[in-house]
N, C-alpha and C positions, 0 to 999 in steps of 0.2 A: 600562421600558427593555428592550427586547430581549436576550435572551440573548445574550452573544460564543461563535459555536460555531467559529470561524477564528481563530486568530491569527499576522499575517505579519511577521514578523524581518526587518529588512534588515539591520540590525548587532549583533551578539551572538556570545556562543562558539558559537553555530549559528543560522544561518540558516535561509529557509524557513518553510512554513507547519505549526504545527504545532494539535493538535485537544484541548489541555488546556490551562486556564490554569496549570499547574504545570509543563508542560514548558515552555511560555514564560519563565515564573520564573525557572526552571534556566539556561535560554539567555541572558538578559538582566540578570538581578541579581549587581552586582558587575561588568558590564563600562562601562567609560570610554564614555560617549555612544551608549547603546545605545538603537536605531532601534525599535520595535515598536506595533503596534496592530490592534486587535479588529476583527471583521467576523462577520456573522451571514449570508453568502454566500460560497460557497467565490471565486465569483466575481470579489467586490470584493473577498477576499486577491489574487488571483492578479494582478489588476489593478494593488496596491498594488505589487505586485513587479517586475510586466511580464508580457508575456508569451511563450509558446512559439512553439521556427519548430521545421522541420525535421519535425513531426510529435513531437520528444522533449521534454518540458516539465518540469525539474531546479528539485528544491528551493532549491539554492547559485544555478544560473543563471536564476533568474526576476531576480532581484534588478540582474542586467546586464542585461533584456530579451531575452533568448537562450532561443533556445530550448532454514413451512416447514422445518425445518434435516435435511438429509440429509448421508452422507458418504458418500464413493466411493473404492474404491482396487482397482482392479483393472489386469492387463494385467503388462508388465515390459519397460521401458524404461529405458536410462540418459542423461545428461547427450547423451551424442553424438548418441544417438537422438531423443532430446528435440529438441533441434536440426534434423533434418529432418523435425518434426512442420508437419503446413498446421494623502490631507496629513499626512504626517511629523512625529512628537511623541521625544521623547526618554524615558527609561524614567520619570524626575519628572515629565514634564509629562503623560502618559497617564495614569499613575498617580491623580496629581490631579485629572485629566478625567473619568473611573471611579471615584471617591469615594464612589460610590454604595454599592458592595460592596467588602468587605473582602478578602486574600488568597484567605481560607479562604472566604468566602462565595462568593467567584467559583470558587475550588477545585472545590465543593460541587456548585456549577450546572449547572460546564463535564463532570464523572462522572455526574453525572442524564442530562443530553443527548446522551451518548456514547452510548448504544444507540438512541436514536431517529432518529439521522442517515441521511438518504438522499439518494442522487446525485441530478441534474438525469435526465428523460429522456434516454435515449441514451447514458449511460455505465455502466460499471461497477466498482464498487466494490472493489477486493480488495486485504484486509490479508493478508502471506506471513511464512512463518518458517519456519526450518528447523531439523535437532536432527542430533545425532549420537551413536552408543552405540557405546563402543570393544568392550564386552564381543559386543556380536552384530556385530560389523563389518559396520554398515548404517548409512547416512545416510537423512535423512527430510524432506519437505516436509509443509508444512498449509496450503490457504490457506481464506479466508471470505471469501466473495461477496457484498456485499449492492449488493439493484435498487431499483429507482427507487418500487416499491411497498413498498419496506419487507422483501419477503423475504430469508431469510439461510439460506444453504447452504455446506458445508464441502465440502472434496477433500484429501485426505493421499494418499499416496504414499511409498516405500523404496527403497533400491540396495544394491547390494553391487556394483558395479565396480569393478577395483583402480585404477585410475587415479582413476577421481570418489572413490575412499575417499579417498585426500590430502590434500583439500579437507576433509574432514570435513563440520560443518556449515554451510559455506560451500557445498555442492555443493546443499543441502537449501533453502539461501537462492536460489541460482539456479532452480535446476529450479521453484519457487513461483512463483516471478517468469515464468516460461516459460509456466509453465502457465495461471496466469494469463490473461496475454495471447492466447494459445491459444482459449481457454476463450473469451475476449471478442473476436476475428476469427469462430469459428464461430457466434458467437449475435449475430451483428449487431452490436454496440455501434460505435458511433462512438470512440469515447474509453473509456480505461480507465486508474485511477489507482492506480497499486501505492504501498500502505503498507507499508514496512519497518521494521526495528529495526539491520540491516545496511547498511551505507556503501556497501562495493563494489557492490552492488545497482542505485545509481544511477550510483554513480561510475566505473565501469568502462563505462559505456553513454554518458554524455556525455563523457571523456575524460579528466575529471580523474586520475581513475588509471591508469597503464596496468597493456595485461594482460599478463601474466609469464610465461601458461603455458599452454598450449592449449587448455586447458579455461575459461580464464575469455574468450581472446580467442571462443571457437566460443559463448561465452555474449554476448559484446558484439556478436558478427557480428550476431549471427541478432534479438538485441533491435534493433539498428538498421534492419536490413533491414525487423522487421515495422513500427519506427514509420514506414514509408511506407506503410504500410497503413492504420494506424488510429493516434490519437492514443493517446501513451501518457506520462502525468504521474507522476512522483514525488515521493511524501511522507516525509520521515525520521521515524518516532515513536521516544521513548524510549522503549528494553524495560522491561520489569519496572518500571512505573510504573500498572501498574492500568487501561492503558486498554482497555477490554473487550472488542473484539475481535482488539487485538495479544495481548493474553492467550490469546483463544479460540484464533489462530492459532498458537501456540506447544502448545498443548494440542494441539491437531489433529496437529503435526510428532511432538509426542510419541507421539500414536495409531499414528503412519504406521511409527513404528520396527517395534513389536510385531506390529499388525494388518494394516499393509501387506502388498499382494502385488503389488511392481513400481509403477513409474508407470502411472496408469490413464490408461485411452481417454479424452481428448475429448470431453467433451457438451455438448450444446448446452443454455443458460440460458436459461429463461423471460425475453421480454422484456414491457414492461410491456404490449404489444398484445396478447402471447398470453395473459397475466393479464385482462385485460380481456372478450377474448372468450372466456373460458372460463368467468369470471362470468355472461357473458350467457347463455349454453349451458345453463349450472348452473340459472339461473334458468326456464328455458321446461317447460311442462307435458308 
């Protein structure tokens, strides 16, 4: 039987697709006629759900049909700055369906296959997190990139603006998220699917929350504005649940307090054509 590396929640205490059979667990065990089921394409989740319009594609509103390792931290940009940068089973009947593997067996599986996961061509990959350190009054982003060939690159970044300081590390969660996106308009990608551990993240961009404060609305502008540029998909993962590269990303944020100098420049991602041809290149006498 093939591995479950997707699993999409239509009803649970959270919704969405989520990339561990544990965080499913979590979601779905203990709730009254809770909806959920496996897929070993990100595709056929997203499917189960619905799908995106608008270019913005929401963990909560799929469910209504709505729509290598280097690190880089250079330059100094804040938040503002940043912004003017270019078949349905219930939990028993699943459950019984996948008899095969146990809790922890499927547990097991689903933490094996979490580093080996790679996007479809054309999209890009990026798990974000943010940190905050009251003692150096600076916020931090991390995020990790991984392409469609399997490579994995890191980017951190720091602030010290008095106004993004407020925010703590909610400023650290945005700017990720920005940059992210950033990162995947200048390197071609079609699609780009930010993994958070933060709610506002996604929720302040499709509307469910609103924004309060300048800083968060000048973060939902500009993510809206770019998803008419490029598809931009959100995934909620639990923090501090071990999965390896929300881990790494939380890592990286922590790097970016200390080692940060500023939000760095913008680079452009290997895509998988330029991995391609540079094999060939590699190869020739």
């Amino acid at each position: 039987m093939a591995a479950k590396k997707y699993y999409a929640v239509k009803k649970g205490k959270a919704t969405g697709i989520f990339h561990t059979w544990e965080e499913c667990r979590t979601s779905v065990e203990g709730y009254p006629g809770a909806e959920y089921k496996g897929f070993a394409l990100l595709e056929e989740a997203e499917a189960y759900l619905g799908t995106a319009a608008f270019g913005i594609c929401s963990s909560d509103e799929k469910k209504q049909g709505r729509g290598r390792r280097k690190s880089r931290g250079t330059g100094g940009q804040n938040v503002e700055e940043a912004h003017s940068m270019e078949g349905e089973h219930s939990m028993e009947e699943n459950h019984s369906a996948e008899g095969e593997h146990s809790m922890e067996e499927e547990h097991s599986m689903e933490e094996e296959n979490s580093m080996k996961e790679v996007p479809p061509p054309g999209m890009l990959l990026a798990y974000v997190d943010g940190s905050y350190d009251n003692s150096l009054k600076k916020y931090a982003f991390g995020c990790v990139f991984i392409l469609s060939d399997g490579t994995v690159e890191t980017a951190y970044g720091n602030g010290d603006n008095e106004q993004s300081l407020r925010h703590r590390n909610v400023t650290g969660e945005m700017l990720g998220a920005m940059y992210a996106v950033k990162s995947a308009m200048l390197s071609g990608f079609r699609r780009v699917e930010i993994r958070y551990d933060y709610q506002g993240i996604e929720k302040w961009v499709t509307g469910e929350w609103k924004s309060k404060t300048e800083l968060t609305e000048k973060y939902t502008q500009a993510m809206r504005e770019w998803g008419k540029k490029i598809e931009i998909c959100f995934t909620k993962v639990a923090a501090h649940t071990n999965v390896y590269y929300n881990e790494l990303a939380d890592k990286m944020a922590k790097t970016g307090l200390r080692e940060g100098n500023g939000i760095p420049k913008i680079c452009r991602l290997p895509k998988e054509a330029d991995v391609t041809k540079q094999g060939v290149e590699d190869g020739k006498d």
